[in-house]
Every structure is written in C-alpha cells, then in structure tokens.
C-alpha positions in Angstrom: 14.2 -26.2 -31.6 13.9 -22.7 -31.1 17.6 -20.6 -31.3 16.3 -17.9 -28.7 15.7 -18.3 -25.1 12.0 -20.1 -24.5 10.6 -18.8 -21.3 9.6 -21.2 -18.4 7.1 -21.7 -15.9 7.5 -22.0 -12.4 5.1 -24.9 -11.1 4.9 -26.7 -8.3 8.2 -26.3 -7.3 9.6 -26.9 -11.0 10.8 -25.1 -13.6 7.7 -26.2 -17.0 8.8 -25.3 -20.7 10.9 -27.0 -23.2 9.3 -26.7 -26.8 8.8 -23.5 -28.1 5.3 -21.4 -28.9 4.9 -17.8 -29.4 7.6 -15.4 -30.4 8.1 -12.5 -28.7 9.4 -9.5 -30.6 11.8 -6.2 -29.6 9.6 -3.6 -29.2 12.7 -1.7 -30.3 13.9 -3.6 -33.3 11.4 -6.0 -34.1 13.5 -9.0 -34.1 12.9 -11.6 -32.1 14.1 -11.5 -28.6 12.1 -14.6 -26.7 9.7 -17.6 -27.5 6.9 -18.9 -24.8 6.7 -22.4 -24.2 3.6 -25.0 -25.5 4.5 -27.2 -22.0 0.9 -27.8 -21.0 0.5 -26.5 -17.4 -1.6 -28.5 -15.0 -3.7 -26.2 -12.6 -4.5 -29.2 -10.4 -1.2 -29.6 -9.5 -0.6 -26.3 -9.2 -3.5 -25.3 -6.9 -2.7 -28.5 -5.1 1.2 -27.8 -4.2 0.3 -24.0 -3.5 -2.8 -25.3 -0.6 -0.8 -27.8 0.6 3.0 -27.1 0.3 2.9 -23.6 0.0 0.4 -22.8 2.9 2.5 -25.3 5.6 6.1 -23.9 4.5 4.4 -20.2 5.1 2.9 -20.9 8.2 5.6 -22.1 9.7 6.5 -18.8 9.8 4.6 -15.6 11.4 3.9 -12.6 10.5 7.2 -10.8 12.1 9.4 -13.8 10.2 7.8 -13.3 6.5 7.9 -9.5 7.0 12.2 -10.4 7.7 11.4 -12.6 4.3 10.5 -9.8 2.3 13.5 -7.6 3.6 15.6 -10.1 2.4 14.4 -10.5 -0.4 14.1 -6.9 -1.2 18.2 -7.0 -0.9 18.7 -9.5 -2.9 17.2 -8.2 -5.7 18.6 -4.8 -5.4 22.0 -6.7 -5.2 21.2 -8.3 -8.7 19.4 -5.7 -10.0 22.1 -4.6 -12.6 21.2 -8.2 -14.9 17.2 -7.0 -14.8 17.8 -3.4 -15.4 19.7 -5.0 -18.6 16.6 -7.2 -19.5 14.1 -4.4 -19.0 15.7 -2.4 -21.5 14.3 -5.0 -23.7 10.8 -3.8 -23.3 11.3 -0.5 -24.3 11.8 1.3 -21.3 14.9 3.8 -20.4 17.3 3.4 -17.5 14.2 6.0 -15.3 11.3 3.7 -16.5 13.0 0.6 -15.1 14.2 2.3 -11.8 10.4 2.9 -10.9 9.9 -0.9 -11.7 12.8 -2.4 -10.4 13.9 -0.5 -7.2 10.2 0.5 -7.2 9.5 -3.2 -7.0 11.8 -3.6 -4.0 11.1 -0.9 -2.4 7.8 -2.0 -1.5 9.2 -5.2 -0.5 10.8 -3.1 1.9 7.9 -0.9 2.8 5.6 -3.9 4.1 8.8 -5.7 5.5 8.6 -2.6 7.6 4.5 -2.3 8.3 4.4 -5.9 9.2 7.3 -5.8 11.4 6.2 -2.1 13.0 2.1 -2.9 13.1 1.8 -6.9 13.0 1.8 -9.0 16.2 3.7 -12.3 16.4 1.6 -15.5 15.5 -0.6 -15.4 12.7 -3.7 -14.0 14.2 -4.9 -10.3 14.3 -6.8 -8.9 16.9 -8.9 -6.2 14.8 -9.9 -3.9 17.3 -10.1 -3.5 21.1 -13.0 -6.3 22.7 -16.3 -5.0 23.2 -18.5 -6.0 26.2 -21.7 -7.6 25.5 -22.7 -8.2 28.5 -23.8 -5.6 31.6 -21.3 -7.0 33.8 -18.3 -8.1 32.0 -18.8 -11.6 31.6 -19.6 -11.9 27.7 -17.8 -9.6 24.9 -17.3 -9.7 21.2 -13.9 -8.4 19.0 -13.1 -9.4 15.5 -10.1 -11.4 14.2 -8.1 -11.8 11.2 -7.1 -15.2 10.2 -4.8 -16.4 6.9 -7.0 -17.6 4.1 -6.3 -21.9 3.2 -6.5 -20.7 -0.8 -4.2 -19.2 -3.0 -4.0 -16.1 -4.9 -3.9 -15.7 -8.1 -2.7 -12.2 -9.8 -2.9 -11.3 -13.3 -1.0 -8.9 -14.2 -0.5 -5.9 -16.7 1.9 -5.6 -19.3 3.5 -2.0 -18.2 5.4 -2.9 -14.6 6.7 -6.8 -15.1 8.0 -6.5 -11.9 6.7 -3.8 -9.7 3.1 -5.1 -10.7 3.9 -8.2 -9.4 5.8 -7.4 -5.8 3.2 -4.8 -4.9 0.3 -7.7 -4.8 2.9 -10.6 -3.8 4.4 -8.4 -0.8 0.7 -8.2 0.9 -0.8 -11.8 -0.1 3.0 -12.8 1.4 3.0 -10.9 4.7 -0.8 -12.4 5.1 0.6 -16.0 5.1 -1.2 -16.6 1.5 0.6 -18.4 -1.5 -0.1 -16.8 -5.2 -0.2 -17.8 -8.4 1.3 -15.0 -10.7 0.4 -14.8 -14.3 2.3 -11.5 -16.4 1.4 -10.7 -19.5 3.0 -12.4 -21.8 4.2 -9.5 -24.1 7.2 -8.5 -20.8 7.0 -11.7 -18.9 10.5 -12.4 -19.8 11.6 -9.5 -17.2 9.1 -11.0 -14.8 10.4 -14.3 -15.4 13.7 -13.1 -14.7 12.7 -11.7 -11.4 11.3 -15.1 -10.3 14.2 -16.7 -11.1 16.4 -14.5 -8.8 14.1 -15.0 -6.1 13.8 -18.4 -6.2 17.3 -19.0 -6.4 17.9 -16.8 -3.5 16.5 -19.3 -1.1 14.8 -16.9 1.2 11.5 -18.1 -0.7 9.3 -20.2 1.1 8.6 -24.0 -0.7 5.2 -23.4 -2.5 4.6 -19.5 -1.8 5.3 -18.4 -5.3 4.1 -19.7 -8.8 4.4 -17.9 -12.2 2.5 -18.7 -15.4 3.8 -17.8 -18.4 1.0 -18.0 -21.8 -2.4 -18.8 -21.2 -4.3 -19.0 -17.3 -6.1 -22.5 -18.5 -8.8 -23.6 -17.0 -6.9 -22.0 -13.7 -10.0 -19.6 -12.8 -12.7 -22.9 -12.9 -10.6 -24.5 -10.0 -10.7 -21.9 -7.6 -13.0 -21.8 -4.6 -14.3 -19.5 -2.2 -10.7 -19.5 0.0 -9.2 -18.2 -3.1 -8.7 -15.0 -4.4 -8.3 -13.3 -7.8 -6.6 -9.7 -8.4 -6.1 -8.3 -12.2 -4.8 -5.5 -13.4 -5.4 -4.3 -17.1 -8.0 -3.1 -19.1 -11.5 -2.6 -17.7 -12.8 -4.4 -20.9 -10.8 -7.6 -20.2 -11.4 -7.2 -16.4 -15.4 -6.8 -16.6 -15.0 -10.5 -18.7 -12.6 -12.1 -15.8 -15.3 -10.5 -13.1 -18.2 -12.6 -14.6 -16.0 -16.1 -15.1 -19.4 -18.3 -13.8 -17.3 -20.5 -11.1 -15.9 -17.1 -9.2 -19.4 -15.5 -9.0 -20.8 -19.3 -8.5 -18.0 -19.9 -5.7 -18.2 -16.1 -4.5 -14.6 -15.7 -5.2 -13.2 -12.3 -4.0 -12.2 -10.7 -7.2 -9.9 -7.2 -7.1 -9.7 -5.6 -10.7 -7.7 -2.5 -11.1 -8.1 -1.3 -14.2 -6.9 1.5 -17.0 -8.3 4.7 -15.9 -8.5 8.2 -17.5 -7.2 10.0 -15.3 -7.2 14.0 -15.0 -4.7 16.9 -13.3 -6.7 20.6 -12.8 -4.5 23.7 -13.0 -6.9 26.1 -10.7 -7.9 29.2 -12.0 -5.5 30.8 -8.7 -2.4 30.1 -10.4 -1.0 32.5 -12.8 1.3 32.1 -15.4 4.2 33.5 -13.8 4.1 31.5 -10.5 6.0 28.1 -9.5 2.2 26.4 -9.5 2.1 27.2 -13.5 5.4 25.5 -14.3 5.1 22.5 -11.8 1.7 21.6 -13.5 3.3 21.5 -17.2 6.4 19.5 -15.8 4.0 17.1 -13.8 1.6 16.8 -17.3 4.9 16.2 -19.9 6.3 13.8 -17.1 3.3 11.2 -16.9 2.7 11.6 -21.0 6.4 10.1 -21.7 7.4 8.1 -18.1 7.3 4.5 -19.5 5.9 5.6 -22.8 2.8 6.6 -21.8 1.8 3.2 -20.4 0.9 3.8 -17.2 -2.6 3.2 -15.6 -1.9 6.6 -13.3 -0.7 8.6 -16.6 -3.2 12.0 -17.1 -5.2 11.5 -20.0 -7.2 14.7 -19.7 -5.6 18.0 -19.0 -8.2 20.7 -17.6 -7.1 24.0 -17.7 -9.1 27.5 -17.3 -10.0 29.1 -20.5 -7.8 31.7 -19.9 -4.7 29.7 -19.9 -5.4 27.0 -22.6 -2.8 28.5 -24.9 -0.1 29.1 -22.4 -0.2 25.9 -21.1 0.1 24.4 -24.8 2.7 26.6 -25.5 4.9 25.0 -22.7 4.2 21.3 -22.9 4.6 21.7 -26.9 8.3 23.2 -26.0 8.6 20.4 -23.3 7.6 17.6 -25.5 9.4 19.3 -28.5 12.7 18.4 -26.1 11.7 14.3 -26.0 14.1 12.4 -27.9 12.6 8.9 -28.9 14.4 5.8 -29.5 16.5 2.9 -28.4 16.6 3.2 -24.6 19.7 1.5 -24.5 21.0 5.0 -25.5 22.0 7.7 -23.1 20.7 10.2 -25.0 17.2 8.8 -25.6 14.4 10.1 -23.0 11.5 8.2 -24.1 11.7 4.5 -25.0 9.0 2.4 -27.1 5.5 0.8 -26.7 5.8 -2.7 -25.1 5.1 -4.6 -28.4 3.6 -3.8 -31.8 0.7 -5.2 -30.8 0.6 -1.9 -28.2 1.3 0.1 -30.8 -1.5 -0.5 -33.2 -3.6 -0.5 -29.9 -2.3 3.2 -29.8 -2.7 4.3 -32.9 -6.5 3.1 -33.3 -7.5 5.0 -29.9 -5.8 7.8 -31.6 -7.7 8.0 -34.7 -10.7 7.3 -33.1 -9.9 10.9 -30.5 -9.0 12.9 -33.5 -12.5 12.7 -34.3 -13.3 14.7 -31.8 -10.2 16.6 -30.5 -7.6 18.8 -32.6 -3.8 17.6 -32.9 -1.4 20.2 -31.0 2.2 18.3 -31.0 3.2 15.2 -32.4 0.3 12.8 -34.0 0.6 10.2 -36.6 2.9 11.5 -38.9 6.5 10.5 -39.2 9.3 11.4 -36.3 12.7 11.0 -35.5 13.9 7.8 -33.6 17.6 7.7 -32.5 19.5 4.2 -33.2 19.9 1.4 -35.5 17.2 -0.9 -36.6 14.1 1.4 -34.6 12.7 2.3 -37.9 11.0 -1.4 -37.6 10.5 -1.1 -33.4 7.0 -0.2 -31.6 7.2 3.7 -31.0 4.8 6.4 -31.2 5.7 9.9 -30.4 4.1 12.4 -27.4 0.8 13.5 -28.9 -0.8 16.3 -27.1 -4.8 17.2 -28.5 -7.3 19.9 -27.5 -10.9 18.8 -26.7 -13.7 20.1 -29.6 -15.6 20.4 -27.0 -14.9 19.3 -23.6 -18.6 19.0 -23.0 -19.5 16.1 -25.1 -19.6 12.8 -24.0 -17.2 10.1 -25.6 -13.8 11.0 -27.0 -11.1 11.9 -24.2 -13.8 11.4 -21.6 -14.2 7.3 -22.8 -11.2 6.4 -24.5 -7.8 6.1 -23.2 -5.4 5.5 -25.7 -2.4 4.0 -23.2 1.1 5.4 -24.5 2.5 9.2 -24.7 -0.8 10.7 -25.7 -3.0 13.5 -23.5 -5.9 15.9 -24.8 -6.2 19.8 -23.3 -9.8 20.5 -22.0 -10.9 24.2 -21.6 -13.2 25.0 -18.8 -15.2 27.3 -17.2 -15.1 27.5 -13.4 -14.0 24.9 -10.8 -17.5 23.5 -10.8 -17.5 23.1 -14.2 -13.7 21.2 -13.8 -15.5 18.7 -11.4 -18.0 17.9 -13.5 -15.6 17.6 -16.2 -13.3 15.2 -14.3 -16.0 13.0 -12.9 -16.8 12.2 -16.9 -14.0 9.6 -16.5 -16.5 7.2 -15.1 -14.3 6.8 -12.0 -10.3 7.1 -12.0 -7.4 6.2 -10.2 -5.8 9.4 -9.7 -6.3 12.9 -10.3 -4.3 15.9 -9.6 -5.4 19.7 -8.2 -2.3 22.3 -9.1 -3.5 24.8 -6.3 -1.8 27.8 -4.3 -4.7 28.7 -2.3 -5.7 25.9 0.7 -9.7 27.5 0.4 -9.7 25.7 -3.0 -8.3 22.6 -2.2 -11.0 22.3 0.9 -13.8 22.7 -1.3 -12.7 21.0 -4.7 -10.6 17.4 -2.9 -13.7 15.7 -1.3 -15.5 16.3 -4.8 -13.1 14.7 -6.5 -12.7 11.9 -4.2 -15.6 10.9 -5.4 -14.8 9.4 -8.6 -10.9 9.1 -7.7 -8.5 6.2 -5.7 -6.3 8.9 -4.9 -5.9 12.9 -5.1 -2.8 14.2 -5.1 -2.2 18.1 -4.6 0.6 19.8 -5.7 1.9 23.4 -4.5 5.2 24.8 -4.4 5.5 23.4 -1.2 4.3 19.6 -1.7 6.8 19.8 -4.9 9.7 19.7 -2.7 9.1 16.2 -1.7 6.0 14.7 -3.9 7.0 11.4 -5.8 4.4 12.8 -8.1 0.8 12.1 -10.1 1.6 8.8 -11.3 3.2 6.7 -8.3 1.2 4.5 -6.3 2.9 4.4 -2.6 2.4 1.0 -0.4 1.4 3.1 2.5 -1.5 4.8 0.8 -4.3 2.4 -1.1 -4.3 2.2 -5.0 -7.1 1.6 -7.0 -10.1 3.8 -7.9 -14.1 3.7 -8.6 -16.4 2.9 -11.2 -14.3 2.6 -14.8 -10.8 2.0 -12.8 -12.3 -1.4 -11.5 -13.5 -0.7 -7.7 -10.8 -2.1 -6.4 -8.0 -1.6 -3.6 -4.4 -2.6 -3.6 -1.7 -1.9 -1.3 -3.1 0.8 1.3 -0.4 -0.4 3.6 -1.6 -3.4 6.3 -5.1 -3.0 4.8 -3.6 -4.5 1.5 -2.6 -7.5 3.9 -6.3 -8.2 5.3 -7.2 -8.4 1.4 -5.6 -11.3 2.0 -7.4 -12.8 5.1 -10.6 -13.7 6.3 -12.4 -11.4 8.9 -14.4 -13.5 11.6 -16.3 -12.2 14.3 -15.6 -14.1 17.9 -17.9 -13.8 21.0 -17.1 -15.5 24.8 -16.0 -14.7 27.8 -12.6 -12.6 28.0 -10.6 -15.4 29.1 -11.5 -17.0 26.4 -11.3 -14.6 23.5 -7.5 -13.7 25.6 -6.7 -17.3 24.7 -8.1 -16.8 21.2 -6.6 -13.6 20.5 -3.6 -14.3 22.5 -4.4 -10.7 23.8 -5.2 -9.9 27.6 -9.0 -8.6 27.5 -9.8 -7.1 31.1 -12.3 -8.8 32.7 -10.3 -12.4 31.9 -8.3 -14.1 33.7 -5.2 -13.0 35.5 -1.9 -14.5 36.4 -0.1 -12.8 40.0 2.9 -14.2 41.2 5.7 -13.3 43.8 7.9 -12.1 40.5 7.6 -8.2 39.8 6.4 -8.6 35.9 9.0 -6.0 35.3 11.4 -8.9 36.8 10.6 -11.0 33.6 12.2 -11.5 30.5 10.5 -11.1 27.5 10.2 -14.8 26.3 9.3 -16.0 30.2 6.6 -13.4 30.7 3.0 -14.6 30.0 0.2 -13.2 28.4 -2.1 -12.2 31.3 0.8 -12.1 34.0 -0.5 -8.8 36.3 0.5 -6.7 39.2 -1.8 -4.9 41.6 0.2 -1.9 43.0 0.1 -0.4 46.8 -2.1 2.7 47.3 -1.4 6.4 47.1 -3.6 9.4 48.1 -3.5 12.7 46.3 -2.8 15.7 48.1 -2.8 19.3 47.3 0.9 19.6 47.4 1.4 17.0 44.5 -0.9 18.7 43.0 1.3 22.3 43.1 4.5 20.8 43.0 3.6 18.7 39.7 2.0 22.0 38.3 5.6 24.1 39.6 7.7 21.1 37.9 5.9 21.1 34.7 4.6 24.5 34.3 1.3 23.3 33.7 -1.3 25.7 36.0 -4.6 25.4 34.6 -7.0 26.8 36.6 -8.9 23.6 37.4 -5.7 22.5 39.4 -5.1 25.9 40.8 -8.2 28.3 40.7 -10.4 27.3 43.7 -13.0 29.9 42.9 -13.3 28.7 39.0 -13.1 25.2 39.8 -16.0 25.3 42.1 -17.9 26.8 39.8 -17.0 24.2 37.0 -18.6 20.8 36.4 -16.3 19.0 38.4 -17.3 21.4 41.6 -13.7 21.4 43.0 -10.2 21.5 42.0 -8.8 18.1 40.0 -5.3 16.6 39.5 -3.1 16.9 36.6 -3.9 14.1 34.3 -0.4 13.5 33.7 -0.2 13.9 37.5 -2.0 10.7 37.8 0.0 8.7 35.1 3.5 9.6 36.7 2.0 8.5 39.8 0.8 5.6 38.7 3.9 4.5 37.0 5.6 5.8 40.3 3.5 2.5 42.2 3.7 0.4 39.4 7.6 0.5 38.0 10.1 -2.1 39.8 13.1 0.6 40.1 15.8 -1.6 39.8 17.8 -2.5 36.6 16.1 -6.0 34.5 14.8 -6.9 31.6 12.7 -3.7 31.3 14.7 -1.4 28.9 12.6 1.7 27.6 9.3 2.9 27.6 8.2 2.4 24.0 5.0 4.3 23.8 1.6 4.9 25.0 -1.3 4.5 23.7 -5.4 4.5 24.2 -4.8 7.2 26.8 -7.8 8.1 28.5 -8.6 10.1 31.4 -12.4 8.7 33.1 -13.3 9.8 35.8 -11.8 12.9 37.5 -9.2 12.8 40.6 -9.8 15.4 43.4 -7.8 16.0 46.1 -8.0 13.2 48.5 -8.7 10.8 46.2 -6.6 7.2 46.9 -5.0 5.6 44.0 -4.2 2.4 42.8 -3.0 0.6 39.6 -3.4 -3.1 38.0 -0.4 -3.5 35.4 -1.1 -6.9 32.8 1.3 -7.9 30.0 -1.8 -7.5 27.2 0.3 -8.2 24.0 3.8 -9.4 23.1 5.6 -8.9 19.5 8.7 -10.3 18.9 10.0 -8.4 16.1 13.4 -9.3 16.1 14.9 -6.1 17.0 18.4 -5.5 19.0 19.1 -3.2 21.4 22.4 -0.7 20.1 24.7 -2.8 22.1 23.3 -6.4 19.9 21.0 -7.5 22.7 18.1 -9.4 21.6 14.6 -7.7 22.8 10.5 -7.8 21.6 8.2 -5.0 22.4 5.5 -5.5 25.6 1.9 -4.2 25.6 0.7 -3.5 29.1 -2.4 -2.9 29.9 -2.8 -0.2 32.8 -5.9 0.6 34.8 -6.0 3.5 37.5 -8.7 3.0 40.0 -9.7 4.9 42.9 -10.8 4.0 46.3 -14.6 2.8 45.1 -13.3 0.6 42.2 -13.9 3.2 39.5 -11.6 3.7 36.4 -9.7 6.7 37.1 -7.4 6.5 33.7 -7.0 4.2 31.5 -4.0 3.3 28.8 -1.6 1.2 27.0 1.7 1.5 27.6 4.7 -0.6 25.6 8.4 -1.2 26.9 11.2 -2.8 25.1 12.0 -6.0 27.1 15.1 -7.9 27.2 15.3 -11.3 25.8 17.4 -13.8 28.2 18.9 -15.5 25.4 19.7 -15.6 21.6 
C-alpha cells in the first residue's frame, strides 16, 4: 500500500481507485506528494451512466434551473475555497496564480449562471432567430432551433489551470443540458480532483452530469459517436494526434482543440518612452512572462518592439524581472512559483536551448539562480528568461517554438507593416496585444491582426484603468484562436452553450413552428378571450393569448402637443413646406408618437399582474403615419421566461415577450416591436 494519498476517479456515480500507480512529485521539493490509481476504468459504463442517467437527471431541469445550478455551485466553492487554495500551492503556483484559477474558475460559473438566466428561455429549446416566411402569403415559414445533444462531452484538459480549465468548458456543456467526461492532466489532477470532490458533495450536482478521469483516456475516444463531443486543450502537437483518432473522423465527432500558441504584444512606434503607454507595455510583458510560471497558453512569447526602442524596453523588463523572487510559493515573499513538474521543466529547458540557437540571452537563462526555501534546490523551477531575436526575419526559432514557462524573446522591427507580418509568423495565435495612444493606428493595424488572432486586446492609458489584461480569457468574449492555436472556440458567452447543441432547421406553418418553438410566430394561431392579457398572471397566461385594441385617428394636435411635450420638432412633423417636398409628400407623426399611442389602446390601466415594462426590442417603424391616419394595435404574449426573479418586496415574477403590431386602416404594418414586462406570479 501506498503511504500518500492515491487519487480517485469519479465513475458512474462512484468513487474508482484503491491500488496505487504513478507517483506524483512536488514540483517544489521533489518529494512525493500523490500516487494515481491502476483501478481499470470501464468507458462503457461510463458513456452509458452519463447517456442515460446523466442526460434524464439534467433534463429534468431547464435552462433557467441549471443556470441557478451553476450559481450555486459557484458559492459553494468560493465558500471552500480556502482547502484548494492550500492544495494548489502544491503545484507550484503563489497565492495570485491560484486566485485566477480558483475564484477565476467560479467566477465563470457565475458569469453563465448569469447569461443563461439573462439570454436563455425556459424549456430546453432555443429559438435561433426570428421565423422567416417562405411562403407569399404567410402560410409556410422556416426558423432554426437549438436542441440538447443525447451524447456526452468529453474534455481533456491542460496541466496549467486544474480548475479554471475545467469550469470554463463544464459551465457551457452544463447550461446546454449536456453531461461531460473530464480528463485533467495528470501531473495537477490532484487540485482538480479536489474540486470534484467539493462539488459532488455539495449536492447541487445533477446524478450523472459530471465524470472525472484520472491517468489514462482508454479506449474512451473509440466509443464515442456522432452525439458526442470532444474539447482539448494542450499542445498542438498532441491535439493534431487526438484530431485524427479514426472513430471521431469515422463517426464525424465534433472535436474543439485549443492549443499552445505564441502569442505576441506590439509596442507602436506612437508611444514614447516617457508616456504611460511605454510603462503599461513593460508591466503587461513582465506580468504574463511570470503569472503561473510562464505556463499559460495566453502568455506573450514574442515581444515586437520598434527599432528605436529595443534597448529601452530591455532595460525595463531586465530591472522588472531583476525584482522576481523565485521559490516556494507557500512563502509571502516569493513572487514566482515553480514549473508544474520536472517533467515541465526539462520540457523548458530543451525549447530553451533549442531558441538560443537563434536568439541572444538578455536576463536570466540556464545558469544557476536563487530560490527562496527549504528543499527547492531539488523542485521544478526555471527563472524569467528574456532573449532578443538574431534576426526577427527568419523563420523557426521564437516564431515556431514556444518554450511554455517564464521565458519571452525581444523582436526589433521596422514599421507597423513589418510588425504584422512579424506577428502573423505565429502560424495563428490566441491573443495578441497593440500598446497604442493614437485610435488611427489601432483602426488600421486590429483587423490585420485578427487575422491570425482569437482575440486582440488594446491597451491605452485609458483601457489600463479597467483591463483584466493580455492573458485572461473572459466568458463573455470567445477564446480560442486560428491555425497553430487549434481553430477552435471556447466560452464566447451563450455561443459557448450552442457548442454544445445541435442546430436544426424547422419549416411549417406558424402555428406549428409556435408549438415547436413554444414562441408566438405571427401569422399562427391566436387565443382572444374576455380576460385583458394584462389581467393574467404570469403562470396562467398562454403562449399565443392576444388582444386586438379599439381604434384611434391621428390628428395634427397630437402631433404638436407630443412634439411640445417632448421637445422633439423635426421638420417632417412640423415643416409643411419641407415635408411636402420630402419623400413622404406631407407631414408624418412622431414615431414615438405612435408607440405611446399604441400602448395608450393597448395597456389595461388598472393595477394586476403587469408590474414594469422591461424593455423593447425589434423596434421598427414601416410604413409612415400621416395625419388622419386610423390606428390600431394586436398585443400576443410571444415568449415567456421564468427566471426565477423576485420583485424587491419577495414577490415571485417571470419576464413576458409581447409581440406588438401597429396597423392602420388598410391592414398595413404601421410599427412593429417587442416589448417585455415583468409579470406577477399568483403563487410561490
């Protein structure tokens, strides 16, 4: 028996792993810490539990419910988060590196709680898009739906972010209703491992919605089919071998690969030495070379500066790094913690060797350095190396090789041309950065970077106040990057979701794609009763429940006293002369006229369910109102979405889509919108 801790796997429900396997070793010390277990897993069963248990527990729920899920969740690790902070430390990262993947890791637990809750409907159908007629008179149209995939996903992840890499795919492939499969590297799966364990044991996990593999995959990738999906994220070496696995390309098995990346930041030749530009870039560059040791897939690898400031800017990051003290990251003191294993490390110190062939060493290198604490003379560091490109020009060195820890190289160049082409020798990266203080050059230089970049972030003085900098991926913004970085997307907000979901195209009548879609689509079927829809609470009012108002005609004095009240005296309302003379061949209400009027026929005054307008959207304005025009509007409940809100008082309530057409007296479409209320549950 093994007398350290041997790591388990979570498997159908079950906790896998009593004999002992592979040590693990401290990264810091060198001792070992962990042990892997030889249990053999089998991917049957686990495939099985996740399609069948896993699938019904989630769908039980909607999207509004899992989104309250991952809130929860999100909580509940923050409230424990104290026992993984103490476990990360064990990987080599400080108290900083650990934030970004533990409260990182929540926070975007919280950020799609939020989206799905804000931008989701209930049910677990979304209507992509507004219904398009196919038809010349209304009778046949065509929309798009998203529907839950009946696989499971299945995320390999990279060793640098144990937990954050595996919350930021688990939060979308959750929301979307799909169980996953995660697999951590093994060298930190310990700290993933320990994150499973809280959530499992916090009981807001669904039965069957979350599996973690410790060791080996198996034969796991030969039993997936094409309702499955596979994400990765590591090197594009091992991700171009994963890609090619004969039963996903034989099955069509949706594979996302985000891989290691080398990245860039431009300083732009408008920013002198002596402005807040100069400094931010040296503090953003010394930053990403030492945040988790280097080992990030967002880190910048390549450095592009103007000729003119090569050696100022080398001056300052050698004076930066210079202030880096390296060690065990259990210590206050220590700014820069080590290399994930000593595995890592020799990885590290090959890709270095192999750019000093073609790239000078400014700071820091392979010689000998100072660690603070006891026992790190035998852990996994390497100190911040900073190199200058031979010649920027050539192809290979820092263009093709990333060595992943503390390590960037300096390239001179020309002109911003010259910069582009420079940065697009990455072969396609994840992020890149533009230090600018003049908008002109951003304009011109972003779209060409976008190119052969996920994301491109530009930092003024301005953006510094607020920027969570180069290297962090945000939920609400996508993450992934062309060509070398892998091709693929992650988070990008509810798009990450749809990853997650198959995309059908639906044709019929609009009655029938309402009852599909659970979405009124004019043209379908209406419900008109006695009852004021207004009159309704929100879980009695249907889908399709309408109101056609009384009629109003326009006169010139609403007209003036809607332009007196709002100050609003465009000359096409007021201007006889002009407005003859314009298209329209006469004067024209207000717009806004016409939707105050039309709420003015179409609200029930009294006090009910109704408690707020919410919000408008899809405002158009069709077909233009003169003066004697008659008005009329048809109010239908389009959409409901219960997202559990309350009212300040505690009062239950779901937000109501109306659909609101303005016609005038021949039947055309005067103005056209969505509006949304906050309705009043009748009970708890």
């Amino acid at each position: 028996m093994s007398n350290h801790p041997i790591l388990q796997s979570f498997i159908a429900g079950q906790w896998l792993g009593q004999q002992a396997k592979q040590s693990l070793l401290s990264p810091i010390t060198g001792e070992v810490i962990y042990t892997t277990h030889s249990d053999v897993i089998d991917f049957g069963q686990s495939i099985d539990f996740a399609k069948t248990k896993g699938r019904k527990s989630m769908l039980a729920m909607d999207f509004q419910t899992r989104a309250s899920c991952l809130r929860d969740l999100g909580k509940y690790i923050l409230e424990h988060k104290e026992s993984l902070y103490e476990i990360s430390a064990l990987t080599g990262a400080t108290r900083a590196d650990s934030w970004v993947d533990i409260e990182g890791g929540a926070g975007t637990l919280f950020a799609y709680a939020s989206m799905g809750r804000r931008e989701l409907p209930s049910g677990n159908l979304i209507h992509e898009g507004d219904a398009i007629p196919l038809g010349r008179d209304g009778h046949f149209y065509g929309s798009h739906i998203l529907v839950p995939r009946h696989g499971v996903a299945v995320h390999i992840n990279a060793f640098n972010f144990p937990i954050w890499g595996m919350l930021e795919k688990f939060a979308a492939n959750f929301i979307a209703g799909m169980p996953c499969i995660v697999k951590p590297a093994t060298s930190t799966s310990f700290l993933t491992e320990a994150c499973v364990r809280l959530m499992q044991q916090s009981g807001f996990l669904p039965e069957g919605s979350l599996q973690l593999v410790i060791g080996r995959t198996g034969d796991l990738l030969d039993r997936l089919d094409g309702q499955d999906i596979v994400t990765f994220t590591g090197s594009a070496a091992t991700a171009a071998k994963l890609r090619v696995t004969p039963n996903l390309i034989n099955n069509s098995v949706p594979f996302n690969a985000e891989a290691d990346s080398l990245n860039c930041a431009i300083l732009a030749p408008d920013v002198s030495v002596d402005s807040p530009e100069f400094d931010l870039f040296v503090k953003e560059v010394a930053r990403e070379m030492t945040a988790k040791a280097g080992q990030k897939c967002t880190a910048i690898r390549r450095v592009l500066v103007p000729e003119n400031h090569i050696e100022a800017v080398s001056e300052r990051l050698i004076a930066r790094l210079a202030k880096v003290t390296v060690g065990d990251p259990r210590i206050n003191d220590v700014r820069m913690g080590a290399l994930a294993s000593h595995d890592q490390q020799r990885d590290v110190l090959e890709q270095l060797d192999t750019l000093l062939k073609t790239s000078s060493t400014l700071c820091g290198g392979t010689d000998s350095f100072e660690l603070v604490g006891t026992g790190t003379d035998k852990g996994a560091f390497c100190q911040p190396t900073l190199l200058l490109s031979n010649d920027p020009d050539a192809e290979g060195g820092a263009h093709d090789i990333e060595a992943f820890g503390p390590i960037s190289t300096l390239m001179a160049y020309k002109d911003l041309d010259h910069a582009v082409l420079l940065a697009a020798r990455g072969k396609g990266s994840l992020v890149s950065t533009l230090v600018t203080k003049d908008p002109s050059v951003a304009a011109v230089v972003v779209p060409e970077l976008a190119v052969w970049h996920g994301r491109v972030h530009i930092l003024d003085e301005q953006a510094a106040k607020e920027s969570t900098g180069h290297g962090s991926p945000l939920p609400m913004l996508k993450h992934g990057g062309p060509g070398r970085a892998g091709g693929g997307e992650e988070l990008g907000g509810i798009r990450g979701v749809t990853h997650y979901m198959q995309r059908a195209a639906i044709q019929g009548s609009p009655t029938m794609l309402g009852a599909v879609t659970k979405e009124f689509v004019r043209g379908g079927a209406t419900i008109e009763t006695e009852v004021h829809p207004f009159r309704r609470y929100f879980e009695n009012l249907q889908i399709g429940e309408s109101l056609v108002t009384h009629r109003r005609t326009v006169t010139e004095a609403d007209i003036v006293n809607f332009g007196c009240l709002s100050g609003d005296h465009f000359y096409m309302h007021f201007d006889d002369i002009a407005a003859r003379e314009s298209q329209f061949e006469q004067r024209i209400a207000h717009g806004y006229f016409v939707l105050s009027a039309a709420a003015g026929l179409f609200v029930s005054p009294g006090e009910g369910p109704v408690l707020a307008n919410y919000g408008l959207d899809n405002l158009r304005f069709i077909t233009p109102v003169p003066i004697g025009t008659t008005i009329r509007a048809r109010l239908t409940c389009k959409r409901k979405i219960d997202q559990g809100k309350v009212s300040p008082k505690g009062e239950p309530q779901g937000v109501v889509v109306w659909d609101v057409q303005v016609t005038n007296q021949d039947d055309e479409l005067v103005a056209s919108y969505d509006i949304l209320t906050l309705v009043k549950k009748q009970s708890n």
